[in-house]
C-alpha positions, -999 to +999 in steps of 0.1 A: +075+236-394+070+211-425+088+190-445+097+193-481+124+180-508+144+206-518+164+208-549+193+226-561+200+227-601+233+220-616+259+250-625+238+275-653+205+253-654+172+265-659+145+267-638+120+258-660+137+223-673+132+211-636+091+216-633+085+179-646+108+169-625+094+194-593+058+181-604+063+142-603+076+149-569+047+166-561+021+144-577+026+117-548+020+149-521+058+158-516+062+195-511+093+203-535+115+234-532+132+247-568+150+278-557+174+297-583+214+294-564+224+327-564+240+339-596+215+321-616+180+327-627+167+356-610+191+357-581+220+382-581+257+371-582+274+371-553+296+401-554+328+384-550+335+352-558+321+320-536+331+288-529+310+259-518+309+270-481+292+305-489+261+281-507+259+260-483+254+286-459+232+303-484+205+272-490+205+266-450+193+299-449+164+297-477+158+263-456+155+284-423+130+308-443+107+281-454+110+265-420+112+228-432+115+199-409+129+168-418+138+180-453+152+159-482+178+173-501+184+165-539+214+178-554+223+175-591+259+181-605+268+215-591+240+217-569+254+182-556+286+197-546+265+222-521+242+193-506+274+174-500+289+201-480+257+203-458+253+166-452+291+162-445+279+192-418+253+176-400+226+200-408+197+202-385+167+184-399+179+169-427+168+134-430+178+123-465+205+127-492+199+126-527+230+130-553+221+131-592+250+128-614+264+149-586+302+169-591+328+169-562+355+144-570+384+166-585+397+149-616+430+137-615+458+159-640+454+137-664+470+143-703+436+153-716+438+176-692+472+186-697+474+195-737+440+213-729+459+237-708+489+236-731+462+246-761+446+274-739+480+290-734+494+288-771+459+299-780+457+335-760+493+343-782+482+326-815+451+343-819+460+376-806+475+381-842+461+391-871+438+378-891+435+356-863+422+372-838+387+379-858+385+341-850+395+341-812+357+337-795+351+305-820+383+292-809+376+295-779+343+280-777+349+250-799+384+241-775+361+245-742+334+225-759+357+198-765+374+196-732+332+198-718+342+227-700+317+254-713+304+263-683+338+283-671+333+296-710+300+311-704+302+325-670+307+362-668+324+385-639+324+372-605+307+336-616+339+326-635+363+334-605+337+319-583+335+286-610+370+280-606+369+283-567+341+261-569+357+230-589+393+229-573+378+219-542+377+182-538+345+167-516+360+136-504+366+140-466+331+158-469+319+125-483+330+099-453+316+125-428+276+120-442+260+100-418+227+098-430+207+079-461+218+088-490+208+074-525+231+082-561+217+081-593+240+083-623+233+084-654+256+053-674+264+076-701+274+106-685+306+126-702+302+155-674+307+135-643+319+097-650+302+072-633+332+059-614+330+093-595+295+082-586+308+047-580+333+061-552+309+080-536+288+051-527+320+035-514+328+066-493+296+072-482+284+043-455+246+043-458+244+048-493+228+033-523+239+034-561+215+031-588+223+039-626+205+046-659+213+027-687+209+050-719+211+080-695+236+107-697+244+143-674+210+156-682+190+125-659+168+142-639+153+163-666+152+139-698+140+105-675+120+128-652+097+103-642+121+072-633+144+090-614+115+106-591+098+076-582+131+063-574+136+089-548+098+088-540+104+057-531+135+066-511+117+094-489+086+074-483+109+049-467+131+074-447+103+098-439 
């Protein structure tokens, strides 16, 4: 068996926006993993919908394929939520934690949130009129926009019931059960996942370590590439 880092992407990213990223892992002699979560990329939807269980279960799996040994697992956003769930597991041979702007603290019903809904609803009647309705997809795209939500916008299918099983499960209890190193990197600037959600995770998480980026928004790992893999070079080297 060998060891590895391997990484899982956010909700609808790209493969290809992760190989600076992959490559400063690898310049230092890490072996780094990049597989497409299923649904994305190249990898089939599930055919009904999952919740974070079923990729958890899924990336041990690719794990068990690749037969790594003391693995490092870097999860960013969505892809967060997932190595959550397999740290809070005890997964065999997992030796580090890495969370990047990671999701899995379910915002609270705020009034944001609330008139969102409440513009959604008066929305499907308003614009099912005429002329109106030659407007509807614009609508609809500018409201999710606003309310950063464009990622249950552009799902299709089974991904959009399997987005909305995904985000109404809150990670806390998962997060006091991780018992081993885990570092957070946040991004100061991020609109997608606040930093005080990264903030309580290194409070509910006991061996953990929070470092943030000033300047830096949701989109860390891929436009400061090279500072936030020597941080975690730095963190495996020591952990390895």
């Amino acid at each position: 068996m060998k060891s590895g880092i391997v990484i899982l992407h956010g909700w609808g990213s790209r493969i290809e926006k992760w190989l600076p990223f992959k490559k400063e892992l690898e310049r230092v002699g890490f072996e780094a993993f990049l597989p497409h979560l299923p649904g994305f990329g190249q990898r089939v939807a599930p055919q009904k919908p999952w919740g974070i269980n079923d990729y958890a279960y899924w990336v041990q799996d690719y794990i068990k394929e690749n037969s790594l040994k003391n693995y490092f697992l870097v999860g960013h956003s969505f892809g967060g939520r997932i190595a959550i769930k397999i740290a809070s597991q005890n997964a065999t041979n997992l030796t580090g934690l890495i969370l990047m702007d990671s999701a899995g603290i379910r915002p609270r019903k705020t009034l944001k949130r609330l008139a969102f809904w409440l513009l959604a609803k008066i929305g499907k009647i308003f614009f099912f009129l005429p002329p109106f309705c030659f407007f509807k997809n614009w609508a609809k795209w500018v409201l999710y926009k606003l309310a950063r939500e464009k990622d249950y916008y552009q799902a299709k299918g089974v991904m959009k019931k399997t987005f909305k099983k995904v985000v109404s499960e809150d990670l806390r209890a998962d997060l006091r059960k991780i018992g081993i190193p885990t570092l957070i990197l946040w991004g100061e600037k991020d609109k997608m996942t606040n930093l005080a959600d990264g903030i309580l995770m290194n409070n509910l998480i006991k061996d953990s370590t929070l470092i943030t980026f000033p300047g830096a928004g949701h989109d860390l790992p891929l436009k400061f590439s090279k500072k936030a893999a020597a941080e975690i070079i730095n963190f495996c080297q020591k952990h390895q």
